[in-house]
C-alpha positions, 0 to 999 in steps of 0.5 A, spaced: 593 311 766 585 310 766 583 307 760 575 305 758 573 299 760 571 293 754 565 291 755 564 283 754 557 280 752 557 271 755 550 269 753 552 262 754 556 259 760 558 252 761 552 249 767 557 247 772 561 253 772 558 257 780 558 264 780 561 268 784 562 276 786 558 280 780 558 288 779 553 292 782 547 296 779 543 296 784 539 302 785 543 307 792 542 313 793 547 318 789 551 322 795 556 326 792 561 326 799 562 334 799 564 334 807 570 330 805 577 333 805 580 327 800 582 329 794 579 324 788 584 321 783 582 324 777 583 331 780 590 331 781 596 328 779 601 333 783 605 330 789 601 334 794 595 330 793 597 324 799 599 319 793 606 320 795 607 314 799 604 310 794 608 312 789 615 311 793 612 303 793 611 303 785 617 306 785 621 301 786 618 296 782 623 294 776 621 296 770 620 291 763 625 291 759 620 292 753 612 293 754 608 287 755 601 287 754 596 284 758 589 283 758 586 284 765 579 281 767 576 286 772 569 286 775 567 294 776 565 297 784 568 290 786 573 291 792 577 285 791 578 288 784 579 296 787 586 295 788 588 294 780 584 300 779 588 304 782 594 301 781 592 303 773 589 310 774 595 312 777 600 310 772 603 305 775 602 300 771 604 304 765 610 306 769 613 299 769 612 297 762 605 295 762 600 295 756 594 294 760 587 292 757 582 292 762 576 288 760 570 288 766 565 282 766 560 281 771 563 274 775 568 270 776 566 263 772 566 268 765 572 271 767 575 263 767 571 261 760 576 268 757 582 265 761 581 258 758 580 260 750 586 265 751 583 272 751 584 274 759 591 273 761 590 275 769 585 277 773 580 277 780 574 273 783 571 270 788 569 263 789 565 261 783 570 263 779 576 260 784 573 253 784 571 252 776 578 256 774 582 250 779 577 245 778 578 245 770 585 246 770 585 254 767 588 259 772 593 259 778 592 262 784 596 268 785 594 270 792 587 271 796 585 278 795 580 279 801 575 274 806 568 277 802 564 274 808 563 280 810 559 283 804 554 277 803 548 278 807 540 277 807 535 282 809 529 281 811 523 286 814 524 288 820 517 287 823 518 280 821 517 275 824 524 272 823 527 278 827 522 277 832 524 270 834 532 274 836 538 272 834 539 263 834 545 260 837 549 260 830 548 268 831 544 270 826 536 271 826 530 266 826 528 259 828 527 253 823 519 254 824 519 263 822 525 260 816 520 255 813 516 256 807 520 263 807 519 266 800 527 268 799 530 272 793 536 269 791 541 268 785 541 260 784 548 257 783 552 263 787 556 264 794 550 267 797 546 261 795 551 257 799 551 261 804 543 261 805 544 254 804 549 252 810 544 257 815 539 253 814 543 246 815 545 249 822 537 250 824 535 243 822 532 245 814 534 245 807 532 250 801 527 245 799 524 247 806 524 254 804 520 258 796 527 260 794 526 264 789 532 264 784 534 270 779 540 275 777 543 278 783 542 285 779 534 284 779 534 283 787 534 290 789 528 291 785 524 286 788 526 287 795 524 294 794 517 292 791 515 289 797 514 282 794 518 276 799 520 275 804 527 275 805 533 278 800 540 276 798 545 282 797 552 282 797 558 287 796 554 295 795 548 293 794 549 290 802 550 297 804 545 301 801 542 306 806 536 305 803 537 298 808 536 303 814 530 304 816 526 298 814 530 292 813 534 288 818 541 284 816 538 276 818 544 273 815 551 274 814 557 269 812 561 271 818 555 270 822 555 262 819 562 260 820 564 260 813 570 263 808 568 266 801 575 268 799 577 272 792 583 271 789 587 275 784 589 269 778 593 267 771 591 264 767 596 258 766 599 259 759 601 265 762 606 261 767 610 259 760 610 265 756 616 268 759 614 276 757 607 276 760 610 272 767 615 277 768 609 284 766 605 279 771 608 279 777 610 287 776 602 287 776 602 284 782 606 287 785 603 294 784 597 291 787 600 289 793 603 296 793 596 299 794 594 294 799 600 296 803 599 303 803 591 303 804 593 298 811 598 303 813 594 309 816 587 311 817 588 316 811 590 312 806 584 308 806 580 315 806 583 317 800 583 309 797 574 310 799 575 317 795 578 313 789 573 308 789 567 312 790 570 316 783 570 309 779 564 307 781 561 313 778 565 312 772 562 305 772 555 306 773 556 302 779 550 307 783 552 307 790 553 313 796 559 315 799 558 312 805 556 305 804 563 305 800 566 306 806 563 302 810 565 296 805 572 298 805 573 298 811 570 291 813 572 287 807 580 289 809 585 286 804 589 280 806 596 282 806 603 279 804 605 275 810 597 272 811 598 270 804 605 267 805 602 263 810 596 261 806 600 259 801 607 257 804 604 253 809 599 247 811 594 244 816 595 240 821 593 234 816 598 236 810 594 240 805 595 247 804 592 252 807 590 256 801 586 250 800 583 248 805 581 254 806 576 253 801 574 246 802 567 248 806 565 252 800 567 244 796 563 241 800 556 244 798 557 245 792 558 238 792 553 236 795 548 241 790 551 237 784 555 242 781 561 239 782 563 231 784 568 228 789 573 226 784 574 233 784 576 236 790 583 232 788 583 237 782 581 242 787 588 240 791 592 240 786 599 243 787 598 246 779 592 251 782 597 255 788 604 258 786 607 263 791 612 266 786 609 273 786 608 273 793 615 272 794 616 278 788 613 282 792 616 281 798 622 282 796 622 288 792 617 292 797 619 289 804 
């Protein structure tokens, strides 16, 4: 069942934590989606309102033998954090004995600071938070939720002279000469600071060679529609905005660079010894993995998930239209199982696990930038941070 999200307020934060994926407020147009057949979450719990399937899959998920309540960290409008949502609204997780607190923070290394001093049990985010949660030994990483690749982008004018050059052998805009000196809007110490950063090392520059300007990534939007810059960091709604549409042109993207930006569905580590809240924690997985499996079965499905997801982000304030929700959904698709047991069941070719490997690109830079040092990435590979016990859970009540 729907319950009010509890709003945590974070005034100071630990220097090396890295921020990853942060809420949305960013100023979209309001289109409610009236041409749309699909049936709102909210507007109807029958079993004639296209849920049926998703329900069979819940439906096979033990029930607890008491209820368990877990603390969840959540971040409103997020994709990667939909898939909970959902599971929640539609009473699954009541249904399997679950009390759930969910509580919305607006990034993942916040979420790792409530994990570590006991009041977040398990939750969800992008690399910031996957690399201070596994750096300083808090979380473990349940699963890799979506590839955010797709949904961290910067704009730029489209007279300007970035776009004029065409696009470069690295498959985005601009030469070294139309980037440098560039004004550049961008949130400092996040996924979209690392993905500016690795664009330039590939046209022979750094950020230094730009005027990068570094700020709160709700503040963007606003700047990039007064006019002032030359270039603008978006990322997950605010990317799809259609006030993009006519004036603005997507110059980078992180699929374009060659670089993966994963988010993670987590547990704090205490929770792993807490044989109550280990059992509620893998029925809370499962009932995610439900969601997932029945949004990748049919077109239909992922047309009522776009439906449910719009719901929540009005609820939420998260200020956005119907069909730039859609277009998110459908290209940051959801990791399934059998990927996940390939990231997290199997190695590279130079023995180290794919879940982790997968984020040693991402290492790299940070490194680099002194957020983090070298003897951290041996923290970073540590077996503590990976488990496959909820996937292989899952796989085994919902296959």
């Amino acid at each position: 069942m729907k319950k009010p999200f509890t709003i945590i307020l974070v005034t100071v934060m630990t220097l090396f934590f890295v921020t990853g994926c942060v809420s949305q407020n960013s100023s979209t147009e309001n289109q409610n989606p009236s041409s749309t057949t699909t049936t709102s979450v909210n507007q109807s719990t029958s079993n004639s309102d296209g849920y049926d399937e998703l329900r069979a899959l819940f439906a096979k998920i033990p029930k607890l033998d008491k209820t368990v309540k877990l603390n969840i960290s959540t971040t409103a409008g997020v994709y990667h954090c939909f898939f909970n949502y959902l599971a929640d609204e539609l009473g699954a997780l009541e249904s399997v004995g679950i009390d759930a607190n969910m509580v919305n923070f607006p990034n993942g290394p916040l979420q790792v600071e409530a994990i570590s001093a006991g009041s977040i049990d398990c939750g969800g985010y992008g690399i910031g938070g996957i690399l201070s949660g596994s750096v300083n030994s808090v979380t473990t990483l349940i699963d890799y939720r979506t590839d955010e690749a797709v949904v961290q982008k910067f704009f730029v004018k489209a007279d300007s002279s970035i776009i004029d050059a065409g696009l470069n052998e690295f498959g985005f805009y601009g030469t070294a000469d139309t980037w440098r000196g560039a004004t550049v809007y961008c949130p400092g110490g996040t996924t979209l600071q690392y993905l500016l950063g690795t664009a330039m090392e590939k046209v022979g520059l750094t950020l230094d060679d730009l005027n990068v300007v570094y700020t709160d990534v709700n503040n963007i939007f606003p700047i990039l529609q007064s006019g002032k810059g030359d270039a603008w960091g978006l990322w997950n709604m605010q990317a799809y905005s259609s006030i993009l549409d006519d004036n603005y042109v997507e110059a980078i993207n992180a699929n374009s660079v060659g670089i993966h930006l994963m988010a993670a569905t987590v547990v704090g580590r205490s929770v792993l010894d807490d044989p109550e809240k280990f059992e509620a924690v893998k029925r809370w997985y499962a009932c995610q993995e439900a969601v997932v499996m029945w949004i990748n079965e049919s077109d239909e499905n992922m047309e009522l998930a776009i439906q449910a997801m719009y719901d929540w982000c009005q609820d939420e304030g998260v200020d956005v239209n119907f069909e730039s929700i859609g277009a998110l959904m459908k290209d940051e698709k959801a990791i399934s199982l059998d990927e996940n047991s390939s990231y997290f069941g199997e190695k590279d070719a130079s023995g180290l696990l794919n879940a982790a490997s997968s984020l040693t690109l991402a290492m790299d830079y940070f490194v680099a930038n002194g957020s983090y040092k070298q003897e951290d990435y041996a923290k970073l590979y540590d077996a503590a941070n990976y488990t496959t016990i909820f996937i292989d859970y899952a796989k085994s009540i919902l296959k």
